[in-house]
N, C-alpha and C positions, 0 to 999 in steps of 0.2 A: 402614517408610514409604518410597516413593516419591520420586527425588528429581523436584524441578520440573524440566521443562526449560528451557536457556537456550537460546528462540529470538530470531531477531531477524527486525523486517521491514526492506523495504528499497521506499520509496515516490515513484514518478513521481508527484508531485504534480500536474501540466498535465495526464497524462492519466487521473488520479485525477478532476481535479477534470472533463474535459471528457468522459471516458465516462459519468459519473452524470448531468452535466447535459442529454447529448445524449439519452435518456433522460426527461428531463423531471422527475426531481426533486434535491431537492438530500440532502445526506449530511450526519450530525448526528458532528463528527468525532470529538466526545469519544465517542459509543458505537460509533463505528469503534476506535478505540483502547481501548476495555474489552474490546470483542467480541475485538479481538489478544490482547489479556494473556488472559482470561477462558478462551477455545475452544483458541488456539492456541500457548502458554507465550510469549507475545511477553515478554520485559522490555525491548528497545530495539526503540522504531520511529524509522528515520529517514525525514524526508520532505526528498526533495530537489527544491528551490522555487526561480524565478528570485526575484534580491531587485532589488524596487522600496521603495525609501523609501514612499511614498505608503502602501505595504500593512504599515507599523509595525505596528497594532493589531490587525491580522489575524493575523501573526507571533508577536504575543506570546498572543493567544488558542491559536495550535495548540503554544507551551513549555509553555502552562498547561494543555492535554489533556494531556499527557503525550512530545508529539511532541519529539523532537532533529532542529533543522529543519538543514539542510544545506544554504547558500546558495550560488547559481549566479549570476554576473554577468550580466546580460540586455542584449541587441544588437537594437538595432528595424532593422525591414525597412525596404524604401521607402513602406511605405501607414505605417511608424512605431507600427507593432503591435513590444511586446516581446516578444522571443524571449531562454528561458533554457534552452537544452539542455542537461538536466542525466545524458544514457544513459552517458557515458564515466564521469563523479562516481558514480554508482552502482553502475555497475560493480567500481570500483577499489575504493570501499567497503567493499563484499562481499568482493572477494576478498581485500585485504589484512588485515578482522575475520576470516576464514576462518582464516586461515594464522597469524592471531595467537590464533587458540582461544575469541574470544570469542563463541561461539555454537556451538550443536550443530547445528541446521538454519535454513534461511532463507528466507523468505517474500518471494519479488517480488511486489510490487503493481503491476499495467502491465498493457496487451494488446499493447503494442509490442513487434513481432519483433525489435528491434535487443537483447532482451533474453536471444534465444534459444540463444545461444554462452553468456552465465553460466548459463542452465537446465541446459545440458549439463554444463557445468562441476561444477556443484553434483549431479547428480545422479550424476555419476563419482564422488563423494568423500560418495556418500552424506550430502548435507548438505541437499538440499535437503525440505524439508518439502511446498509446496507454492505455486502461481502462483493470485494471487486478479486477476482481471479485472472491472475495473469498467466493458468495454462488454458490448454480447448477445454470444450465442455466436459470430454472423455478421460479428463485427465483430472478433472478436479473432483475433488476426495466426495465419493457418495453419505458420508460423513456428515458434509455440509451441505449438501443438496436436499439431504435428509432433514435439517432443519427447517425449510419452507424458507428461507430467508429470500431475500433479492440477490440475485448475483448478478453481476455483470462482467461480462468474460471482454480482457481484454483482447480478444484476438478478432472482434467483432470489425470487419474490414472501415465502416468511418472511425472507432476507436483506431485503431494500427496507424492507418493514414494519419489522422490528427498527432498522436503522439510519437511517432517514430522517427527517432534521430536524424534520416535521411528527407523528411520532409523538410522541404526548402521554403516553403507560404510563409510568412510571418501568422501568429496568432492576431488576432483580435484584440481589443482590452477586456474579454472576456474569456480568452484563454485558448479557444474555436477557433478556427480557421471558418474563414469567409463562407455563410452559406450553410454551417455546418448547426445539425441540431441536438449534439451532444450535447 
């Protein structure tokens, strides 16, 4: 028998959450994180998130999907919009579970080119599995496109339908909707 792999993801939350919505729908994040484990051997997804109090209940909703949320202290601008840049945190992340063996390959979640130096990184050490983009194809940073990696865009119409909030199907115990070959 096969053994499972241990992958991990590693999740830009902001522009997790503002690729999907720019977009125009929203993402159902518990069958984002079955579709990780189920498709891709995820057993840790982290999602790195600026932490506002206010969004407590939010928080504990994505410990209770499965997420290990990775909190980033947020700094508002002048219009007093929070800002929690969390690219240097995910970075180090990575590279320090890399080097500490806990994972065999790893999954960025992002279209952000500031992501593009850990793509290469990882793909030198053979670790990387694959870059999942939650903007269109037009929209994600030439950056990473640039690296030859795998993308997978989720705006790809069976991803949308399987993962989208409004999808009413029940999954599978493998995370798919009936039929489906994600």
């Amino acid at each position: 028998m096969q053994k499972p792999l241990r992958n991990s993801a590693y999740i830009d939350a902001a522009n997790l959450h503002h690729g999907i919505h720019a977009q125009g729908w929203t993402l159902d994040y518990r069958r984002f994180r079955t579709w990780l484990t189920a498709k891709h051997g995820v057993n840790n997804a982290y999602l790195f998130i600026g932490l506002l109090p206010a969004n407590a209940a939010l928080y504990t909703c994505l410990q209770n999907c499965g997420y290990i949320l990775v909190f980033k202290e947020v700094v508002y601008n002048s219009d007093g919009k929070a800002k929690g840049n969390c690219d240097a945190d995910l970075v180090l992340q990575s590279v320090v579970d890399f080097f500490e063996h806990k994972y065999e390959r790893a999954i960025i979640v992002s279209s952000d080119g500031d992501y593009a130096c850990l793509v290469k990184f990882l793909q030198g050490h053979q670790a990387l599995k694959m870059v999942v983009s939650p903007s269109i194809q037009n929209r994600c940073s030439i950056l990473l496109k640039r690296t030859q990696a795998p993308i997978t865009y989720l705006n790809d119409p069976r991803l949308k339908n399987l993962l989208s909030a409004k999808n009413k199907e029940a999954p599978d115990a493998d995370g798919t909707a009936r039929g489906s070959s994600l």
